[in-house]
Biopython code that builds the backbone (N, CA, C, O; Angstrom):
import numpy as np
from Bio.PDB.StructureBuilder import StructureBuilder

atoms = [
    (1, "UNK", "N", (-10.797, -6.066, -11.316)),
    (1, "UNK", "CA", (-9.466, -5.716, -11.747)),
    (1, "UNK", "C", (-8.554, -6.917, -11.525)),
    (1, "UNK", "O", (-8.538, -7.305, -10.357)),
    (2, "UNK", "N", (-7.802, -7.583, -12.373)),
    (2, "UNK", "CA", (-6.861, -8.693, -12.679)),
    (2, "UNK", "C", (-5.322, -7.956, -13.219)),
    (2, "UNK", "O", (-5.007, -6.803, -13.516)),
    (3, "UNK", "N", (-4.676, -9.101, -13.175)),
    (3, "UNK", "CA", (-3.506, -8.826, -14.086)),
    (3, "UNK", "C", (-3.784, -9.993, -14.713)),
    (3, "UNK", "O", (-3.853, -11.138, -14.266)),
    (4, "UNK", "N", (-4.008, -9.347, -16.340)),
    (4, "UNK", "CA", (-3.913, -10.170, -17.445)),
    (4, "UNK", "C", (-3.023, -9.951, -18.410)),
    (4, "UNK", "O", (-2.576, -8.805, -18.361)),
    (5, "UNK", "N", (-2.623, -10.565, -19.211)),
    (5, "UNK", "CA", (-1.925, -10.927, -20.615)),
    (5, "UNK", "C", (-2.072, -9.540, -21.508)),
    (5, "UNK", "O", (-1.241, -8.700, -21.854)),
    (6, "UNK", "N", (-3.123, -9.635, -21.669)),
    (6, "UNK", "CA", (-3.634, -8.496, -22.338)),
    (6, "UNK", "C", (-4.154, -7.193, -22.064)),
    (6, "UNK", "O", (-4.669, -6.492, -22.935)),
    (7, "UNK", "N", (-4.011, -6.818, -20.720)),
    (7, "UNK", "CA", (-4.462, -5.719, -19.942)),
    (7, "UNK", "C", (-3.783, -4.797, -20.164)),
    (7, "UNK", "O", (-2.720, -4.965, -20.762)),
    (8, "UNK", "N", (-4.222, -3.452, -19.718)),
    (8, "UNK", "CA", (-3.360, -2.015, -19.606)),
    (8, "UNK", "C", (-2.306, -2.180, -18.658)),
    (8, "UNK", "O", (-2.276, -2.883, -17.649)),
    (9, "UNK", "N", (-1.344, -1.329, -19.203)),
    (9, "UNK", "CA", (-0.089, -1.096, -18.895)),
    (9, "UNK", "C", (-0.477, -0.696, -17.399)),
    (9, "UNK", "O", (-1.430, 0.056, -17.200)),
    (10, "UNK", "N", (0.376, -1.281, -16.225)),
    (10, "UNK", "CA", (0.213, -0.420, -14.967)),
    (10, "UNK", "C", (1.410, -0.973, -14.447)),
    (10, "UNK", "O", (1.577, -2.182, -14.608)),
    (11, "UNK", "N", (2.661, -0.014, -13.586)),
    (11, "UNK", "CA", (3.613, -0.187, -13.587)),
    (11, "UNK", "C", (3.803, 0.064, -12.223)),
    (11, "UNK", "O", (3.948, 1.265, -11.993)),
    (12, "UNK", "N", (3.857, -0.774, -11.092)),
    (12, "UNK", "CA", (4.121, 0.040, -9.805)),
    (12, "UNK", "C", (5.285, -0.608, -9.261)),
    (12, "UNK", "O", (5.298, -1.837, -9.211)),
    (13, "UNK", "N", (6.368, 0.138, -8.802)),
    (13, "UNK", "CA", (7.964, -0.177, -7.363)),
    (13, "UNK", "C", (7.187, -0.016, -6.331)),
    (13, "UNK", "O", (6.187, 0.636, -6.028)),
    (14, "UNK", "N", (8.080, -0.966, -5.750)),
    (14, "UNK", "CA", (8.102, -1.009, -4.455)),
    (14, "UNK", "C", (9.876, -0.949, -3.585)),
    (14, "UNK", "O", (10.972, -0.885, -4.141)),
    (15, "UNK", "N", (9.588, -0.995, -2.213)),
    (15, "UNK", "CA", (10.444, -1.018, -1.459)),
    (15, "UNK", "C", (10.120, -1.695, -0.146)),
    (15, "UNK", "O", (9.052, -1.603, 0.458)),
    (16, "UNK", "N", (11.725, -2.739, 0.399)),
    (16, "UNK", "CA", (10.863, -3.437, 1.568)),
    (16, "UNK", "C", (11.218, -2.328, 2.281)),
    (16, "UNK", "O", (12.273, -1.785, 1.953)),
    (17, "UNK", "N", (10.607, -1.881, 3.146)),
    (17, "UNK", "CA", (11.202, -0.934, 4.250)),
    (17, "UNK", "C", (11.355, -2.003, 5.608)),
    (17, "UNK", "O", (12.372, -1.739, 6.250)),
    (18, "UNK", "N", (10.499, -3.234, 6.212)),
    (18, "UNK", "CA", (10.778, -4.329, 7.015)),
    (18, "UNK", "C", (9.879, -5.527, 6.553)),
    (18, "UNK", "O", (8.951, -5.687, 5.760)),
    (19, "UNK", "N", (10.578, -6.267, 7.404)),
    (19, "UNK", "CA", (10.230, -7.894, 7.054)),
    (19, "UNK", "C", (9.795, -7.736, 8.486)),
    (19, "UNK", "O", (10.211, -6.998, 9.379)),
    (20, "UNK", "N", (8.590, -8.876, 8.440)),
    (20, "UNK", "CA", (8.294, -9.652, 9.878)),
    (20, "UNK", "C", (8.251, -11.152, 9.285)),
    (20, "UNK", "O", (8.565, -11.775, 8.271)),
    (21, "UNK", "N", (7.665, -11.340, 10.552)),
    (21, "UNK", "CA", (7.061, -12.605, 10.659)),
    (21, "UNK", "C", (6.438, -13.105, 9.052)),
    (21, "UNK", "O", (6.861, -13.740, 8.086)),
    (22, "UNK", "N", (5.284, -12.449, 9.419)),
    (22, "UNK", "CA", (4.067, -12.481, 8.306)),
    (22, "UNK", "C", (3.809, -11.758, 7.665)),
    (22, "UNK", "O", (3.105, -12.023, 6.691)),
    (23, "UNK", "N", (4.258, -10.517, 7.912)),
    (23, "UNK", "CA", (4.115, -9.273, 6.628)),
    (23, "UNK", "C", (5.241, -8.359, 6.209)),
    (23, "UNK", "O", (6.421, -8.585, 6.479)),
    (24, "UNK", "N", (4.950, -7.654, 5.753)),
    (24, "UNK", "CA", (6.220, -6.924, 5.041)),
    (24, "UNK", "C", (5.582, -5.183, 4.896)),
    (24, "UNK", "O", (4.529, -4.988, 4.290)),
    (25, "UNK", "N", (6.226, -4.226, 5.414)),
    (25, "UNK", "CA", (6.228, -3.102, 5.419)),
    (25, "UNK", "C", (7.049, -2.509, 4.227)),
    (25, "UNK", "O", (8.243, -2.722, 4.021)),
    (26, "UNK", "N", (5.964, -1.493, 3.249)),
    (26, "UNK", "CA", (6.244, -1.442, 1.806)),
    (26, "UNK", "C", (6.002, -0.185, 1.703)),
    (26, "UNK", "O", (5.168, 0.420, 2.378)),
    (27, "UNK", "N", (6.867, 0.391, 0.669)),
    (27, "UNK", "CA", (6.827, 2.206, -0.131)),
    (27, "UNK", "C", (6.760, 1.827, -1.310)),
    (27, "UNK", "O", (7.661, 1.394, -2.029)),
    (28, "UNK", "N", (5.134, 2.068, -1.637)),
    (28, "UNK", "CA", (5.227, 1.725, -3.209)),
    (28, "UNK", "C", (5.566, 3.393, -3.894)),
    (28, "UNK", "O", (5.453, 4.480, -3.326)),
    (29, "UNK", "N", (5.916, 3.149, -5.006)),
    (29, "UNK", "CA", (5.367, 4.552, -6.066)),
    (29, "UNK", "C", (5.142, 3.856, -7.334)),
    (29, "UNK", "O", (5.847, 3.049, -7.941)),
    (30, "UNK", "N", (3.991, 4.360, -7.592)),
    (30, "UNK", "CA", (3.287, 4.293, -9.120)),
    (30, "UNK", "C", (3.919, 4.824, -9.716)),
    (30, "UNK", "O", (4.514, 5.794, -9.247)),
    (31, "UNK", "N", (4.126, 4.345, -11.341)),
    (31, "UNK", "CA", (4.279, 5.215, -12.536)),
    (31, "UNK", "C", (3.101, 5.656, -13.427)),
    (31, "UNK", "O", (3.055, 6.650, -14.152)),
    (32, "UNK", "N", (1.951, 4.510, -13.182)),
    (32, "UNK", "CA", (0.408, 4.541, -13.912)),
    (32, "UNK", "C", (-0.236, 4.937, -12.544)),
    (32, "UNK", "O", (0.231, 4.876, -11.407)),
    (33, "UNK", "N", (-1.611, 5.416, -13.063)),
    (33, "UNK", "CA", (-2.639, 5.280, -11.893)),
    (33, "UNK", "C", (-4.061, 4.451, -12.331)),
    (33, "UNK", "O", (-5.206, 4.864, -12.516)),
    (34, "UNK", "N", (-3.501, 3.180, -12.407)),
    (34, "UNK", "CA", (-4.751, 2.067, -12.502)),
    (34, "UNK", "C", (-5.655, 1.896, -11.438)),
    (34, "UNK", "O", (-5.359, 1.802, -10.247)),
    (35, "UNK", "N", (-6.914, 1.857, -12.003)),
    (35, "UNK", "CA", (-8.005, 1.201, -10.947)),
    (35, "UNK", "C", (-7.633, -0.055, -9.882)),
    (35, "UNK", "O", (-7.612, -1.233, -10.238)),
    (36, "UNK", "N", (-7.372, 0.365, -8.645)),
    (36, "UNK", "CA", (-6.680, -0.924, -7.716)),
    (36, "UNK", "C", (-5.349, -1.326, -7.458)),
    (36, "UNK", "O", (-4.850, -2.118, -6.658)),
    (37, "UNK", "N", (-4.700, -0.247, -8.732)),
    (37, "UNK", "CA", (-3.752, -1.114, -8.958)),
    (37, "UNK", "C", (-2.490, -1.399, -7.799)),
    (37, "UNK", "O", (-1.892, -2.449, -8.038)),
    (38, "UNK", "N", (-2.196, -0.961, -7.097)),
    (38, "UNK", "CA", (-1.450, -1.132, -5.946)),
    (38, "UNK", "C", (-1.829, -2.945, -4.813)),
    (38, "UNK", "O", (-1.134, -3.783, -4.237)),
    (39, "UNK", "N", (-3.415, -2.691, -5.071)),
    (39, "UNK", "CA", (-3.925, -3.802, -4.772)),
    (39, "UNK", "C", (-3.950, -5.032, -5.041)),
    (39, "UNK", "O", (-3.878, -6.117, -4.465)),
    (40, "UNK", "N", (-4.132, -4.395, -6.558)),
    (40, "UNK", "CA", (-3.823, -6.006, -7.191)),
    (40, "UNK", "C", (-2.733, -6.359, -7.464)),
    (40, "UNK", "O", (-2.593, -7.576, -7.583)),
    (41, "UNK", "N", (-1.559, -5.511, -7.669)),
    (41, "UNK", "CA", (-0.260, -6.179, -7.581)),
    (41, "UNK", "C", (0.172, -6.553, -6.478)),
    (41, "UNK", "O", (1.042, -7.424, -6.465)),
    (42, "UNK", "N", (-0.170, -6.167, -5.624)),
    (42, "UNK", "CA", (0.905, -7.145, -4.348)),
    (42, "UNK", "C", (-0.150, -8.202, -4.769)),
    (42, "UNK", "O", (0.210, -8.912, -5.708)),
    (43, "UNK", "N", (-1.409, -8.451, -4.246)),
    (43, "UNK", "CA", (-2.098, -10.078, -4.100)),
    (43, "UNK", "C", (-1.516, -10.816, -5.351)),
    (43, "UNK", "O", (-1.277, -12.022, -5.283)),
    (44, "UNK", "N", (-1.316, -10.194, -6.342)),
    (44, "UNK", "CA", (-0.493, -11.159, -7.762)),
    (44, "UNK", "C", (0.924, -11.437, -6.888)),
    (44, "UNK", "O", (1.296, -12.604, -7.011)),
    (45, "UNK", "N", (1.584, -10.806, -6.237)),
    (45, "UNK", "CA", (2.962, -11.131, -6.264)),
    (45, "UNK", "C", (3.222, -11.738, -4.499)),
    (45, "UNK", "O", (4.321, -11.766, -3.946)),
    (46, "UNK", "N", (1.810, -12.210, -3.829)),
    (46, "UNK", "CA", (2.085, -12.638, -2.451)),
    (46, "UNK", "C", (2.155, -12.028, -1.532)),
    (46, "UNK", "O", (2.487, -12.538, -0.462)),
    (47, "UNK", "N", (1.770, -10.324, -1.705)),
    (47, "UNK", "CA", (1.680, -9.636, -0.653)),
    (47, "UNK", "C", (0.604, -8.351, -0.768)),
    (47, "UNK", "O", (0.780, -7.207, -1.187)),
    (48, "UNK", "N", (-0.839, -9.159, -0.105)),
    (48, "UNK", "CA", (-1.963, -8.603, 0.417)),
    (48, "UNK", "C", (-2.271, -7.634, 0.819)),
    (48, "UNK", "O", (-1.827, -7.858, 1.945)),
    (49, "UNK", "N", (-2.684, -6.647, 0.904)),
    (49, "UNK", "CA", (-3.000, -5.612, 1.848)),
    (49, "UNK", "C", (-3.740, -6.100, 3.166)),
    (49, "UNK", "O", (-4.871, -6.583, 3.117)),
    (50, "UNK", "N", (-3.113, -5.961, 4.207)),
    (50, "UNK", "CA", (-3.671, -6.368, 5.722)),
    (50, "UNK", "C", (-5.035, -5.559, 5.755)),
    (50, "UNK", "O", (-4.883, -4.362, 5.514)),
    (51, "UNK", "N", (-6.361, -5.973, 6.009)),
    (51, "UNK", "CA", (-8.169, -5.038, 5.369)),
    (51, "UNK", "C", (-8.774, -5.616, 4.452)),
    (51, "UNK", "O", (-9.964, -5.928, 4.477)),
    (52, "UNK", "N", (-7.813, -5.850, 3.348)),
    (52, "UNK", "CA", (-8.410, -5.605, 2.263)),
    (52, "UNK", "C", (-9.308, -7.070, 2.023)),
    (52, "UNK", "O", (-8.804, -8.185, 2.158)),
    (53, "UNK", "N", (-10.543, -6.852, 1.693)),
    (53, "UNK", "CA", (-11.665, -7.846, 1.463)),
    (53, "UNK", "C", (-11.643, -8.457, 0.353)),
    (53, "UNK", "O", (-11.439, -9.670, 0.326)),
    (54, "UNK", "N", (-11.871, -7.658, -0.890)),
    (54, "UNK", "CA", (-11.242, -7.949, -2.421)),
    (54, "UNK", "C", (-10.102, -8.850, -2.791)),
    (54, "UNK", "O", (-10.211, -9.950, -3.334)),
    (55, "UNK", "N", (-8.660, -8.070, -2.323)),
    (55, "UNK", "CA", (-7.907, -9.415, -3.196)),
    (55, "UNK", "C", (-7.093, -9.575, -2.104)),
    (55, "UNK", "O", (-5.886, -9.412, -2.282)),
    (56, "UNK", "N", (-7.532, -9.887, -0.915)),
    (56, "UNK", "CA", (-6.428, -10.819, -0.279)),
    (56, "UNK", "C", (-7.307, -11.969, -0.072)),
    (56, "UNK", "O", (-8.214, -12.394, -0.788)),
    (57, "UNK", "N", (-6.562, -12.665, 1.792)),
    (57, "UNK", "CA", (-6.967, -14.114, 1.380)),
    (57, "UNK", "C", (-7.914, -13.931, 2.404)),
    (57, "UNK", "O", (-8.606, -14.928, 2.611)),
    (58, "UNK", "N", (-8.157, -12.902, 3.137)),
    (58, "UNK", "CA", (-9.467, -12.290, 4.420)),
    (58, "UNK", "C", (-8.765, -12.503, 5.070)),
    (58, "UNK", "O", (-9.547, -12.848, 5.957)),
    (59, "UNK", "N", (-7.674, -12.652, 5.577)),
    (59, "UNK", "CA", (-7.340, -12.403, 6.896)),
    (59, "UNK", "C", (-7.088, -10.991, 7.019)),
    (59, "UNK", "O", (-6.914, -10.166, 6.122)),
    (60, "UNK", "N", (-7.098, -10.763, 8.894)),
    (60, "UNK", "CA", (-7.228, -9.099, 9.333)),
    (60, "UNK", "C", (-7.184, -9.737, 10.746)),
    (60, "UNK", "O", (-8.148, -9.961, 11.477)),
    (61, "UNK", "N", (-5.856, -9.986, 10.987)),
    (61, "UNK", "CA", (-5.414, -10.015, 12.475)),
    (61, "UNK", "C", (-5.330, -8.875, 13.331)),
    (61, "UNK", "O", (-5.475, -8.963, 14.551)),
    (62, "UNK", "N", (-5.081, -7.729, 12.681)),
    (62, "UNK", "CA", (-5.752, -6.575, 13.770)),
    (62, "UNK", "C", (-6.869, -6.150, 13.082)),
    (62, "UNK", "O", (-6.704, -4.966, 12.789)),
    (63, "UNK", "N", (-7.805, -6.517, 12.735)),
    (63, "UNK", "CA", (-8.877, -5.828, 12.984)),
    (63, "UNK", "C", (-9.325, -4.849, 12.549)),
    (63, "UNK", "O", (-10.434, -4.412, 12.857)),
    (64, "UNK", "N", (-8.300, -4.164, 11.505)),
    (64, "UNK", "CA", (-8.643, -2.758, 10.336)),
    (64, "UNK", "C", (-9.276, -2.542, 9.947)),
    (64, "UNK", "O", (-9.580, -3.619, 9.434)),
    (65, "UNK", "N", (-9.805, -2.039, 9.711)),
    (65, "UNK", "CA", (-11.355, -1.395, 8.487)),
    (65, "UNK", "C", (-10.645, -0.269, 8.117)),
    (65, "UNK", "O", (-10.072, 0.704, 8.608)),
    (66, "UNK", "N", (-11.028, -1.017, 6.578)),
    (66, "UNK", "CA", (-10.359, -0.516, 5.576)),
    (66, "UNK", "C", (-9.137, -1.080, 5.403)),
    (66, "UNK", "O", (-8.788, -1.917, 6.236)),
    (67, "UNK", "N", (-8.277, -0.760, 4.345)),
    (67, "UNK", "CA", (-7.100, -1.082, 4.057)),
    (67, "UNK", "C", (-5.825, -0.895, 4.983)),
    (67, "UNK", "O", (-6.257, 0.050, 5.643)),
    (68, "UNK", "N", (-4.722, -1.099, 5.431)),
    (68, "UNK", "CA", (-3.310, -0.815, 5.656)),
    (68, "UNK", "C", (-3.013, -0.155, 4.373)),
    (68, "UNK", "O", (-2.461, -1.013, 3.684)),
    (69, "UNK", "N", (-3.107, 0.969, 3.699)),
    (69, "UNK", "CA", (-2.465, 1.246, 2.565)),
    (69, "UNK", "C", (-2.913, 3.076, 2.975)),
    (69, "UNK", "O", (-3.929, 3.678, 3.321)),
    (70, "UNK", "N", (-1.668, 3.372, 2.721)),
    (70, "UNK", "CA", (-1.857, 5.022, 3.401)),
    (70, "UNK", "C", (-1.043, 6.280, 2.570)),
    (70, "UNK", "O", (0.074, 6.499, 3.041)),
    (71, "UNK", "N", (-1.300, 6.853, 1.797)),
    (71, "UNK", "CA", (-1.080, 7.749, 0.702)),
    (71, "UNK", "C", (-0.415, 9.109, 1.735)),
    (71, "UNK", "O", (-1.061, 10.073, 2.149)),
    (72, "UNK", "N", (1.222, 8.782, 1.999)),
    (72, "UNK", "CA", (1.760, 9.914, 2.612)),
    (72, "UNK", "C", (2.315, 11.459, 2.002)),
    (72, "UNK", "O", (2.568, 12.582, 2.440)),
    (73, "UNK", "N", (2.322, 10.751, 0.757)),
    (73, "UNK", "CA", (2.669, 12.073, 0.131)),
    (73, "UNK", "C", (2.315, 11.550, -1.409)),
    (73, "UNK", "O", (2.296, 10.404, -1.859)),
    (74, "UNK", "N", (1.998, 13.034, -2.147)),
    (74, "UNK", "CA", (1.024, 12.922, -3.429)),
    (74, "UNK", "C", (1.961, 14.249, -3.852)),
    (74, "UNK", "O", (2.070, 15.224, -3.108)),
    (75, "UNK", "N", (2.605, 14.145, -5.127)),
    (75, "UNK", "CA", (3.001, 15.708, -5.937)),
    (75, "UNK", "C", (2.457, 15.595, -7.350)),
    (75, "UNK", "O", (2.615, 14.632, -8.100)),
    (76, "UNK", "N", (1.891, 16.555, -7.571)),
    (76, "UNK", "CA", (1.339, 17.184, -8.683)),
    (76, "UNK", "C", (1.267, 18.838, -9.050)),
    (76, "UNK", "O", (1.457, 19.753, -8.249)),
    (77, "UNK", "N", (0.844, 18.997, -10.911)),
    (77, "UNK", "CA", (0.577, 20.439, -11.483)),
    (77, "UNK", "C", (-0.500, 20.950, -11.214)),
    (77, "UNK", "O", (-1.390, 20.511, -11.942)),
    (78, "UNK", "N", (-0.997, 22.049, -10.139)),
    (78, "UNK", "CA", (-2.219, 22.326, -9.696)),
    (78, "UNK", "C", (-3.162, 22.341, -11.479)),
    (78, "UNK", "O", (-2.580, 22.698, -12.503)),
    (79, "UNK", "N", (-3.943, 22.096, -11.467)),
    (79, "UNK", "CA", (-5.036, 22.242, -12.678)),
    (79, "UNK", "C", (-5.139, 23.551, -13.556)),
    (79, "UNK", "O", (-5.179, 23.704, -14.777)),
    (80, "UNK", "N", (-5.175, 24.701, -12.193)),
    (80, "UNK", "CA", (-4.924, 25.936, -13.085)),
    (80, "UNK", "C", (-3.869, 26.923, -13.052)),
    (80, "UNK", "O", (-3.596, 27.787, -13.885)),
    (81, "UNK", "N", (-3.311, 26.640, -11.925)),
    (81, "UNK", "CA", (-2.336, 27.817, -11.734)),
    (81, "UNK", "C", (-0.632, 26.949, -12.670)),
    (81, "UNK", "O", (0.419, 27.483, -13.027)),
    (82, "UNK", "N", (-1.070, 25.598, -12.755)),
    (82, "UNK", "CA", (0.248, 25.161, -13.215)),
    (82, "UNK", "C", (1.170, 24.851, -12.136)),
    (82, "UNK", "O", (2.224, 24.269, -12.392)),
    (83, "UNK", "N", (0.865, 25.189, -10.959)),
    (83, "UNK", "CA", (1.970, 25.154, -10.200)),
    (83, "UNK", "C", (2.590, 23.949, -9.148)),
    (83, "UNK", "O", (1.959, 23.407, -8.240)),
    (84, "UNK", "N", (3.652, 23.756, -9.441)),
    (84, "UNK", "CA", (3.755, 22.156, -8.577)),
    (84, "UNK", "C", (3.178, 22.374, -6.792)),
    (84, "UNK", "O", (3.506, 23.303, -6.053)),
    (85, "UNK", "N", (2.298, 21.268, -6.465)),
    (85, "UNK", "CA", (2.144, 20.880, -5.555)),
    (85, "UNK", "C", (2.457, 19.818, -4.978)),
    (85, "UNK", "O", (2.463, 18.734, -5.562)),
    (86, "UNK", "N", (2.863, 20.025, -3.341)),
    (86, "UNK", "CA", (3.214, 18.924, -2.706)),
    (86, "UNK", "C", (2.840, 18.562, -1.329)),
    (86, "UNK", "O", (3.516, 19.049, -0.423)),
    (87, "UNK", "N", (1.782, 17.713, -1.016)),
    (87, "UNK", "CA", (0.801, 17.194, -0.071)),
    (87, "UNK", "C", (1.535, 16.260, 0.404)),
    (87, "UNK", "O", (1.923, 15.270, -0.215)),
    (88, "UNK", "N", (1.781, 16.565, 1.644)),
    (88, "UNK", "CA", (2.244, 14.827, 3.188)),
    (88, "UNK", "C", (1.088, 14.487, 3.897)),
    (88, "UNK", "O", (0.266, 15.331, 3.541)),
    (89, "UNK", "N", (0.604, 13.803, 4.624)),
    (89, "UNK", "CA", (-0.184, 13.466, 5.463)),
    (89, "UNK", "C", (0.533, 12.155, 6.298)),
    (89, "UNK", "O", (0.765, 11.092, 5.722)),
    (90, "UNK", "N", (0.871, 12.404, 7.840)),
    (90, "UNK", "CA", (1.354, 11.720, 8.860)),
    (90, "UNK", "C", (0.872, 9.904, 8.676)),
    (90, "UNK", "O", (-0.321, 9.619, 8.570)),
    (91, "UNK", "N", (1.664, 9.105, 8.665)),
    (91, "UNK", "CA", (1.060, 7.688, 8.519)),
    (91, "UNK", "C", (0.003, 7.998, 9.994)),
    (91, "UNK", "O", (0.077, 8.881, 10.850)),
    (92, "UNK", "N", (-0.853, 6.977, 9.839)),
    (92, "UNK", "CA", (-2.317, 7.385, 11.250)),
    (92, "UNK", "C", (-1.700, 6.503, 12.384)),
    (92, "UNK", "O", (-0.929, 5.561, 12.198)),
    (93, "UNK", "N", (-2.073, 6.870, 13.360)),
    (93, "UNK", "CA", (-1.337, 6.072, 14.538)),
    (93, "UNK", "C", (-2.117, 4.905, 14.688)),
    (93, "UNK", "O", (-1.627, 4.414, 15.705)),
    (94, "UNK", "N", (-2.653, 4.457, 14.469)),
    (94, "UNK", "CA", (-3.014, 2.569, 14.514)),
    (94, "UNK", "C", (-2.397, 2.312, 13.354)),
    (94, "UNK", "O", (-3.043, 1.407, 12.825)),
    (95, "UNK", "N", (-1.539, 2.602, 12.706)),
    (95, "UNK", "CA", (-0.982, 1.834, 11.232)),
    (95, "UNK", "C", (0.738, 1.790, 12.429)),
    (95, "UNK", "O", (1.547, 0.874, 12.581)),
    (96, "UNK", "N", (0.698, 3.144, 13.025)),
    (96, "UNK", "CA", (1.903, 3.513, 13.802)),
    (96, "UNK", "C", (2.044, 1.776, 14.889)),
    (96, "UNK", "O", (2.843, 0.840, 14.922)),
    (97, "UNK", "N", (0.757, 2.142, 15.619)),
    (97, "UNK", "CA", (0.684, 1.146, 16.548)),
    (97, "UNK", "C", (0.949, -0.576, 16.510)),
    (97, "UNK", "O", (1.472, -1.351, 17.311)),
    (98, "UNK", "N", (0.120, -0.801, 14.756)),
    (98, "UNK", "CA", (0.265, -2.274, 14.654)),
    (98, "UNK", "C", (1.867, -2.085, 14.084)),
    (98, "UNK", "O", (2.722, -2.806, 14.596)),
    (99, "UNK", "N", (2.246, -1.173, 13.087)),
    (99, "UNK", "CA", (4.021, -1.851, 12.983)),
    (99, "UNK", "C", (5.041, -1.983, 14.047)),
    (99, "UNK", "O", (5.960, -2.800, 13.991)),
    (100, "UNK", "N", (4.803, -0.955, 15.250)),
    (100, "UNK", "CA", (5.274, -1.465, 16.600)),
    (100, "UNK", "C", (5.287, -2.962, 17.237)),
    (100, "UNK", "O", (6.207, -3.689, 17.608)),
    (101, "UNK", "N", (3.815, -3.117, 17.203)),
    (101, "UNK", "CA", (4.020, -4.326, 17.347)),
    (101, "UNK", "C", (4.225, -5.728, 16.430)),
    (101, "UNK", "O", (4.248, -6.892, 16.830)),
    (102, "UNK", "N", (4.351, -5.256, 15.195)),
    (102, "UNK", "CA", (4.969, -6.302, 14.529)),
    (102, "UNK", "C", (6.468, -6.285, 14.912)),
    (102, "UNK", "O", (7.108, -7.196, 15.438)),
    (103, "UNK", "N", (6.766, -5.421, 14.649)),
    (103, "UNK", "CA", (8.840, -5.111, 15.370)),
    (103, "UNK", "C", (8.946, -5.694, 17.322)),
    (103, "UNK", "O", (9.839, -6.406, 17.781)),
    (104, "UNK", "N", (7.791, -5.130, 18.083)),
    (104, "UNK", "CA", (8.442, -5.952, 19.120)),
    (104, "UNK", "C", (7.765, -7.437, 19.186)),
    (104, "UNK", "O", (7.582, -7.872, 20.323)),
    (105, "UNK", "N", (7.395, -8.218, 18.146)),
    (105, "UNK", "CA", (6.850, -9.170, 17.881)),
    (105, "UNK", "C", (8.098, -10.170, 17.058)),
    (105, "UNK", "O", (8.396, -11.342, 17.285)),
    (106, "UNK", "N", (8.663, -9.220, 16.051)),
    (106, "UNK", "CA", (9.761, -9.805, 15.326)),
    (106, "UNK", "C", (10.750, -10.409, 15.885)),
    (106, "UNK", "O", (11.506, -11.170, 15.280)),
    (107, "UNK", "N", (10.871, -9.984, 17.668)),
    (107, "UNK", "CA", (12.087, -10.373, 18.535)),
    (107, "UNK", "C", (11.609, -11.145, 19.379)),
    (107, "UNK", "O", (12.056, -10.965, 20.512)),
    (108, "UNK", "N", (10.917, -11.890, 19.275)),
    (108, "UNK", "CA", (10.045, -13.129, 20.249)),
    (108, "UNK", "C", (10.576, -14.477, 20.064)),
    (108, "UNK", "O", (10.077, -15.426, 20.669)),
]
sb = StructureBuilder()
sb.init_structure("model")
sb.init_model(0)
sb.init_chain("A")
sb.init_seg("    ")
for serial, (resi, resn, name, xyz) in enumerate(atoms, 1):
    if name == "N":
        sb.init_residue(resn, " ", resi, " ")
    sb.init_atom(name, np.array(xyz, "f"), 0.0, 1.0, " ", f" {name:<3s}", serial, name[0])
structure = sb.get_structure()
């Protein structure tokens, strides 16, 4: 998966929610749901997913497996009943733990 010239439409916002040092704490929302696509737009635009093997540059200063990328809330039309649904799931506490310490890191 690339961003090319000629590729499908995939449209994703973002938001900084913080700056550090070295990374940046982000609320994306999709308008498409492309293969990766969250992925491959930050590494196109300079900002990696901290894990990710594929399109960053390999670094993983803490040590993650798997991605930093965490799907807190999802709304959709259930399939059959039609009816809107709306799913949260808590960010996980080692995502909790490393932005702590990027913030008491930011004041060093």
């Amino acid at each position: 998966m690339a961003v090319v010239k000629n590729g499908k439409e995939a449209i994703t916002h973002f938001e900084v929610l913080e700056r550090f040092k070295n990374n940046t704490y982000l609320k994306i929302n999709l308008e498409t749901g492309r293969t990766h696509q969250i992925r491959v737009h930050l590494a196109q635009i300079g900002y990696p997913i901290i894990g990710d093997t594929v399109y960053s540059n390999g670094k993983n200063e803490f040590g993650v497996i798997g991605q930093m990328l965490h799907s807190w809330k999802i709304k959709f039309n259930h399939p059959i009943t039609k009816k809107e649904m709306e799913i949260e799931a808590p960010v996980p506490e080692y995502f909790e733990k490393i932005i702590n310490e990027l913030m008491l890191n930011a004041f060093k």
